[in-house]
Every structure is written in structure tokens, then in C-alpha cells.
VOPAGU-2260 file (C-alpha; in pm, 1 decimal, decimal comma):
REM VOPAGU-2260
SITE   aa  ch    i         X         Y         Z
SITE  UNK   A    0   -5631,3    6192,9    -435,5
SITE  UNK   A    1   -5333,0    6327,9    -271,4
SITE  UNK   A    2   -5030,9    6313,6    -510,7
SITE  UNK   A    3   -4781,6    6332,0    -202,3
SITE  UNK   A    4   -5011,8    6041,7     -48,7
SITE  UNK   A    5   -4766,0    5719,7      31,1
SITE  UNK   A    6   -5036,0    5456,2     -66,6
SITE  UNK   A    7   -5068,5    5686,9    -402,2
SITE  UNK   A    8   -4659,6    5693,3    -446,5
SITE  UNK   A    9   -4643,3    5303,3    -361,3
SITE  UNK   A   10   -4948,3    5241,7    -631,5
SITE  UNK   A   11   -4717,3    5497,2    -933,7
SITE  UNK   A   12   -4386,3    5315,2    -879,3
SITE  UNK   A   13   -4576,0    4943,7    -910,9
SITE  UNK   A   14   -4723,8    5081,1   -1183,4
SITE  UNK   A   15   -4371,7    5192,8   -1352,6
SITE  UNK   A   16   -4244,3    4835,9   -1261,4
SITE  UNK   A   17   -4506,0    4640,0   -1436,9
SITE  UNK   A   18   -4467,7    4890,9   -1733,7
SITE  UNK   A   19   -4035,6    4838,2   -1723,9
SITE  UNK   A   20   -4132,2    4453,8   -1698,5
SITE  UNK   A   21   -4407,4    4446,8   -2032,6
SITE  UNK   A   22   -4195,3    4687,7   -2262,7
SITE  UNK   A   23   -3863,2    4468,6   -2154,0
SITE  UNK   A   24   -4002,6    4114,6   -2209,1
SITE  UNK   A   25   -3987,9    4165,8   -2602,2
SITE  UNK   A   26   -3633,1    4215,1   -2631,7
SITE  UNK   A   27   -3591,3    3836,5   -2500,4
SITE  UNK   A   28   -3701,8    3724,5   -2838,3
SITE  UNK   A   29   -3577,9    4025,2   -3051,3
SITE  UNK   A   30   -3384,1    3910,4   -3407,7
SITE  UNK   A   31   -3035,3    4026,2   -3281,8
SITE  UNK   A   32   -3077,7    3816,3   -2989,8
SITE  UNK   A   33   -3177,7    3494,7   -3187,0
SITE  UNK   A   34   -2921,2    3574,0   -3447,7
SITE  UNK   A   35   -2655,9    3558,1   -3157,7
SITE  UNK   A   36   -2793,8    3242,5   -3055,8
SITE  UNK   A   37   -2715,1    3090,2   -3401,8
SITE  UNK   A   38   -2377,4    3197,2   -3462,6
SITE  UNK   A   39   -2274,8    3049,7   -3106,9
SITE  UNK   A   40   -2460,9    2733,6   -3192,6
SITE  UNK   A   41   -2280,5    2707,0   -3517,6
SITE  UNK   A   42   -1931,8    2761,8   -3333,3
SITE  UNK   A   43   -2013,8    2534,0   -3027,7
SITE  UNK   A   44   -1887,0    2184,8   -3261,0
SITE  UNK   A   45   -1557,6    2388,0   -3338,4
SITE  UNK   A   46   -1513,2    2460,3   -2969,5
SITE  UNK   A   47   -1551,5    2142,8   -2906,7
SITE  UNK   A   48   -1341,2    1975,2   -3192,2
SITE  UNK   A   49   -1048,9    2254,7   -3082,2
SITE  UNK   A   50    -991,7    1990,1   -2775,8
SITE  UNK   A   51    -873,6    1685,0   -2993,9
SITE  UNK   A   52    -724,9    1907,2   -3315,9
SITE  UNK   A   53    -472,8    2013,3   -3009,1
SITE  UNK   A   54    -388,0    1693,5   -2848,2
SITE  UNK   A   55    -320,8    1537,0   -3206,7
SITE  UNK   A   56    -105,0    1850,3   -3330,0
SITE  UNK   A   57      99,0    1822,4   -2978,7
SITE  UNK   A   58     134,2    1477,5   -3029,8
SITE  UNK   A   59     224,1    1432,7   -3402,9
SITE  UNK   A   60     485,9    1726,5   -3289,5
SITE  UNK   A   61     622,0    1651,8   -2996,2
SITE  UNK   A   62     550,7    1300,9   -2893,5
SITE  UNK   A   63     589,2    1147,9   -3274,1
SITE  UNK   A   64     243,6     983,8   -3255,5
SITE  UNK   A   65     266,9     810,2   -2895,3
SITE  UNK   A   66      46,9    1026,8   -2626,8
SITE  UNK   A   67    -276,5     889,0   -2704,6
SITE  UNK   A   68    -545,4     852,9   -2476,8
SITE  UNK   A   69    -684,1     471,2   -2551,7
SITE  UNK   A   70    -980,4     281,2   -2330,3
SITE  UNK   A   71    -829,7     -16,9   -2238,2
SITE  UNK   A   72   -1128,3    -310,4   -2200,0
SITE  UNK   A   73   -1199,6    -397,6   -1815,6
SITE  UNK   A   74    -802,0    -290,5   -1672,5
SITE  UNK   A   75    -806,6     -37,3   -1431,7
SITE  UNK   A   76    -498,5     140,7   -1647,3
SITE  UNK   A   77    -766,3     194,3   -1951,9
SITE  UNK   A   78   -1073,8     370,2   -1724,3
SITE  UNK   A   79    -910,7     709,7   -1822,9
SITE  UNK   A   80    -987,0     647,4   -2213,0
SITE  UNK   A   81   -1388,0     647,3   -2098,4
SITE  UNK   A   82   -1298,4    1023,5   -2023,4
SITE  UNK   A   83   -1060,2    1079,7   -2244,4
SITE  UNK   A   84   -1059,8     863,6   -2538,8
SITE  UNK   A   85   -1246,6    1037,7   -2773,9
SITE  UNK   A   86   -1027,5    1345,0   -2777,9
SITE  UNK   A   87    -734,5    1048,4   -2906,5
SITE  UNK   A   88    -689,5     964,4   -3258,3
SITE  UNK   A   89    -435,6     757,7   -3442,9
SITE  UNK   A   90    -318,2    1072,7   -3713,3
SITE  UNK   A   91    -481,2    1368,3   -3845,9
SITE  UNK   A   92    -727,1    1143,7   -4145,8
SITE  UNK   A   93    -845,8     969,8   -3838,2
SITE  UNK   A   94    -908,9    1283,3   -3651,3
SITE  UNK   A   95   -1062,8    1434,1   -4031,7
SITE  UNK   A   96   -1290,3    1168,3   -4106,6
SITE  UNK   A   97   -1460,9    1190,0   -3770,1
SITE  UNK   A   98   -1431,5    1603,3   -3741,3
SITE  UNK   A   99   -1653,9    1669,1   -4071,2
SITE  UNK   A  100   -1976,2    1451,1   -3947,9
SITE  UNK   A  101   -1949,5    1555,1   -3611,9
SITE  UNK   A  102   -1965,5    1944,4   -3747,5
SITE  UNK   A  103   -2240,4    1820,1   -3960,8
SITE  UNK   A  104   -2452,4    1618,3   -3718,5
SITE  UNK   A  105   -2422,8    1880,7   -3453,3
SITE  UNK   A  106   -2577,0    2145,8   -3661,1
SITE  UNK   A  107   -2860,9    1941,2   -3699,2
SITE  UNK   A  108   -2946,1    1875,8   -3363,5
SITE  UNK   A  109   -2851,0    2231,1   -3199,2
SITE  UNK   A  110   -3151,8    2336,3   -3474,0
SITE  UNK   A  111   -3342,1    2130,4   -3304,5
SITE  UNK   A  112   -3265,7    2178,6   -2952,7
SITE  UNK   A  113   -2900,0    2285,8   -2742,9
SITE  UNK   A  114   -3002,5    2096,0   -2456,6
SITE  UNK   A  115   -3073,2    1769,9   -2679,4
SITE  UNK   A  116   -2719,0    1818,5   -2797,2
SITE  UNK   A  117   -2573,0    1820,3   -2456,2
SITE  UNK   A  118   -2773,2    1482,1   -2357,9
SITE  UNK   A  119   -2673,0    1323,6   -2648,3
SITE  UNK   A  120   -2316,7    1407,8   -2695,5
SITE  UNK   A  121   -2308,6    1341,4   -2283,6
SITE  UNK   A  122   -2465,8    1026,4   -2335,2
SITE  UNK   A  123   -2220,4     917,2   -2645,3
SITE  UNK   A  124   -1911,2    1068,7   -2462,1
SITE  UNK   A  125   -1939,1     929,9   -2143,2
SITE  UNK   A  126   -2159,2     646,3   -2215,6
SITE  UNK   A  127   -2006,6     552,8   -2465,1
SITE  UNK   A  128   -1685,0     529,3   -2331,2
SITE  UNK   A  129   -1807,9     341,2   -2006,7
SITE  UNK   A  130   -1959,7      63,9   -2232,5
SITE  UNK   A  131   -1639,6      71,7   -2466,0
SITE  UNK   A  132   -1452,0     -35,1   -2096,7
SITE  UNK   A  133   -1725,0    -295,4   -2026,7
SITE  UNK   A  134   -1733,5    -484,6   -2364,1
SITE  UNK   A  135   -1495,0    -388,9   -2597,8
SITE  UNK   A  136   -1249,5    -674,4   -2742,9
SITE  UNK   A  137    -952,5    -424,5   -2789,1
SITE  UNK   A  138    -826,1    -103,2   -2726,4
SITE  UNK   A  139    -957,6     154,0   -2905,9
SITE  UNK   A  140    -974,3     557,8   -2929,5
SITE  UNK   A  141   -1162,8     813,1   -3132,6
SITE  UNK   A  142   -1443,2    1073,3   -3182,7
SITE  UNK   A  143   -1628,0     807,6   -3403,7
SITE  UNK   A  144   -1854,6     617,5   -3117,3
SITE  UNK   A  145   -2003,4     992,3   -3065,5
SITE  UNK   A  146   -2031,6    1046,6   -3427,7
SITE  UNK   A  147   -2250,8     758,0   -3417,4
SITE  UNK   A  148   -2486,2     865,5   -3144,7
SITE  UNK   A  149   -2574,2    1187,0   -3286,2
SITE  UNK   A  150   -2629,4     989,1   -3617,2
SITE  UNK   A  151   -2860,0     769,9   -3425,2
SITE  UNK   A  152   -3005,0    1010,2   -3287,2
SITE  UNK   A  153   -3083,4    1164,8   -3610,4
SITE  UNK   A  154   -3193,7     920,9   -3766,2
SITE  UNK   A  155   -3435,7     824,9   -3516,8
SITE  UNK   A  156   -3599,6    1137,3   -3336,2
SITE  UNK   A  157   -3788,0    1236,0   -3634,2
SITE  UNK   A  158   -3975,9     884,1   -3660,2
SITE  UNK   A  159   -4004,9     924,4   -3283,2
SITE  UNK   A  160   -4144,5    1280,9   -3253,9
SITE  UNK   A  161   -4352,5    1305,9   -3595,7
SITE  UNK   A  162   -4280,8    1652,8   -3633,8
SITE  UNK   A  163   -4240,4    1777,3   -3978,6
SITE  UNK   A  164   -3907,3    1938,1   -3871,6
SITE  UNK   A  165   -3762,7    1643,8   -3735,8
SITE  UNK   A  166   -3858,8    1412,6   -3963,4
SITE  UNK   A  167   -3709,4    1619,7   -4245,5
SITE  UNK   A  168   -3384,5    1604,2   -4086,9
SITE  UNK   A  169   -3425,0    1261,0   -4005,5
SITE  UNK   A  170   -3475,2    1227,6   -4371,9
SITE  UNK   A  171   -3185,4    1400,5   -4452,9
SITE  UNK   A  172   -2967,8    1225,2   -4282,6
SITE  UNK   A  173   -3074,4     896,4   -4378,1
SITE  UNK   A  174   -3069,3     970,4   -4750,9
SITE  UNK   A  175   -2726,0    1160,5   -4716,4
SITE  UNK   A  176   -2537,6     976,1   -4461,9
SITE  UNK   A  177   -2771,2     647,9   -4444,1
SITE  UNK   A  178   -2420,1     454,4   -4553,7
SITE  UNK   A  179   -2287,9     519,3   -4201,3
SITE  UNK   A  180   -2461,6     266,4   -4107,5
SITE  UNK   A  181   -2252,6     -33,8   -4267,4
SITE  UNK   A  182   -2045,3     142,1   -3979,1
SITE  UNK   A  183   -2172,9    -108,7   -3735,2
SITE  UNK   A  184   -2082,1    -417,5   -3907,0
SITE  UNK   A  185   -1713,5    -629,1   -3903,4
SITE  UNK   A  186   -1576,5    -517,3   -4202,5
SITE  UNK   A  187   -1245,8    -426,6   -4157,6
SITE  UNK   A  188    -977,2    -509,3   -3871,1
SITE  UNK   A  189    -848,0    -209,4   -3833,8
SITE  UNK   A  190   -1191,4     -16,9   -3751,1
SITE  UNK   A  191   -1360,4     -31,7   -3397,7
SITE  UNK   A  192   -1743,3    -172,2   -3564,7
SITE  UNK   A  193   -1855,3    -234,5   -3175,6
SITE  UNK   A  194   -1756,4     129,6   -3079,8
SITE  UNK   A  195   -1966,1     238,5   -3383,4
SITE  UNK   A  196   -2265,6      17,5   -3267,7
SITE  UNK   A  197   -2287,4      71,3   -2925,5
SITE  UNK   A  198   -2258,6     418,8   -3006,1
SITE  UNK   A  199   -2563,5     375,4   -3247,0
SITE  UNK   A  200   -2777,2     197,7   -3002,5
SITE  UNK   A  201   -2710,7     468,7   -2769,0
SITE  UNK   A  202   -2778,0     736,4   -3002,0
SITE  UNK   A  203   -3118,7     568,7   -3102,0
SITE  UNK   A  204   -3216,6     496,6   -2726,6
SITE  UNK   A  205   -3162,7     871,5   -2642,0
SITE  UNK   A  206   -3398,0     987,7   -2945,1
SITE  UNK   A  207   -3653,9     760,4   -2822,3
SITE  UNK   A  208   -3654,7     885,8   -2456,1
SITE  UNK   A  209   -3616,8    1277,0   -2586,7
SITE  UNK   A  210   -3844,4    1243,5   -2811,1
SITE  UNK   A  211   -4139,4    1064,1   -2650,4
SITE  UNK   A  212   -4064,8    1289,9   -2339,4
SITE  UNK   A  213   -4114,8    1577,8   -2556,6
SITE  UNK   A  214   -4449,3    1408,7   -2672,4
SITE  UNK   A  215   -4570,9    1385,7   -2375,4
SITE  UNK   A  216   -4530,2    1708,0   -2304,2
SITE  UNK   A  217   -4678,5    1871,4   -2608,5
SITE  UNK   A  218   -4997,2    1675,4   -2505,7
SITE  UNK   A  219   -4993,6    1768,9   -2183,8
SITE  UNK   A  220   -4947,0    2165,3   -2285,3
């Protein structure tokens, strides 16, 4: 054949193409790629936490304590705090107690799956918040009704998914952090309980939709 044929030329450069695309698909899944993806999934709950940790410093500092973002129950003046409430906290142990299971809890699902994290922190956030507004008996603010989603979560997906994975973090969590879940009761007056539960239901309900979506789909596959 003709090397200065077109239809020879056309057939060489396809054939450089698919070669480019084989030897290139590799590097997708190469180790400094995946190592990348776990230091930015280990910073992603610090990004996040940098949002409240600088309201409460520029409130402690400047406004003594008062700018807080609160959801007030069914008053149009409190549908803000569904957006904005959990970046609000009374004083820097508030904002501590939640910040330290939040890191924790979001570890363990971003192992599992980033885009699981994003539903379920969505879900908790916003969710959350909405049903806070809806049925809540007071005013209330804080990162703790999200806490409790991705604990619910937790505690739930790996009953829900049966994967040795999953239910070794579900394990985990329940033998580590199982106390959390006194959480959901009236204890004390000071401490929103039915933030804490709703979050919890909502945390569980998510796990059980995730998970038996992802079930379905492994049979499917």
C-alpha cells in the first residue's frame, strides 16, 4: 500500500489515537492521583467547619456574642436559620463539641463515598433546618442536627448495604459513639433533643434510600 495514500494516512493517525487513548486511561487510577483524592477528602470537613469557626470568632469579637443566626419555629423572621443556622453557635464549647464529631463522622463517610457525603450533609443541612422551622418548640441554632444525620447515617448504611466495609464502620460507630444516641431524648433544657432526632431520623432515612439504591444496583451490574 501506498504510504502517501489518504485512506492509509486517515487509518495511521486513528491508529495513534486509540494508542494515546489505551496508554492514557491508566493514569486515571494511578496512586498519586488517589492519594490526592484522600488528602482533599480529609480537608473537605475543615473547609467546611472554616464557615462557622469565622462567624463565631467575628461574633465573640466584635458583636460580644449577639449575631447569631437562629431558626425561629413557623415566623417568617426565622426562615433564614434553615439556611443559616447551623453555621450559629452559642460560644466556642458549643461550636467544639459539635466540630470534633462532625470531623470524625465525615471521614467515615467520604471513605465510603464523596457523593454520599454531599446527600447526606445536604439532606441534614437543609432538611434539617426546614423541619427545625416546621416543628420545632423554640429557637434553636447549631451544627449538632447535622452531626446527627451523618451519625444516622452511619449507623445505619452498614445494616442496610451488608457490605463488610460498611458494616465495620457501622460497627464502629455504634460501639464508639453509640452514646450519641441518648442525644435524642429530653434530658436537659438547655439542649435542642428534637433537632438531634429529627436529624437522626433523617440521617437513618438517607442510609436506607443510598444504600438499597446502591443494592440494587450491584445486582443489576
Amino acid at each position: 500500500m501506498n504510504e502517501s495514500d489518504p485512506k492509509f494516512q486517515a487509518k495511521l493517525r486513528q491508529l495513534e489515537v486509540e494508542l494515546q487513548g489505551k496508554t492514557a486511561a491508566p493514569a486515571k487510577d494511578s496512586p498519586q492521583k488517589h492519594r490526592g483524592q484522600i488528602r482533599h477528602n480529609l480537608a473537605i470537613p475543615f473547609y467546611l467547619l472554616a464557615i462557622p469557626w469565622g462567624q463565631q470568632f467575628i461574633d465573640q469579637i466584635i458583636f460580644a456574642g449577639r449575631w447569631n443566626f437562629v431558626i425561629i419555629p413557623r415566623q417568617i423572621s426565622g426562615l433564614p436559620g434553615i439556611f443559616l443556622s447551623a453555621f450559629s453557635h452559642a460560644n466556642f464549647a458549643h461550636l467544639i463539641a459539635n466540630s470534633i464529631p462532625f470531623i470524625i463522622f465525615s471521614w467515615l463517610i467520604l471513605f465510603q463515598s464523596r457523593k454520599n457525603y454531599g446527600i447526606t450533609l445536604g439532606i441534614g443541612w437543609l432538611g434539617g433546618g426546614l423541619l427545625c422551622w416546621l416543628l420545632g418548640p423554640t429557637p434553636v441554632h447549631g451544627l449538632s442536627g447535622v452531626v446527627y444525620t451523618l451519625f444516622g447515617y452511619l449507623l445505619w448504611i452498614g445494616w442496610q448495604e451488608k457490605r463488610l466495609v460498611s458494616l465495620a464502620i457501622s460497627l464502629f460507630v455504634l460501639i464508639n459513639y453509640g452514646g450519641l444516641v441518648w442525644g435524642v431524648l429530653p434530658q436537659e433544657p438547655q439542649v435542642a433533643w428534637w433537632g438531634h432526632l429529627i436529624g437522626f431520623a433523617l440521617g437513618i432515612g438517607t442510609a436506607y434510600y443510598l444504600g438499597k439504591k446502591s443494592t440494587q444496583s450491584a445486582v443489576k451490574e
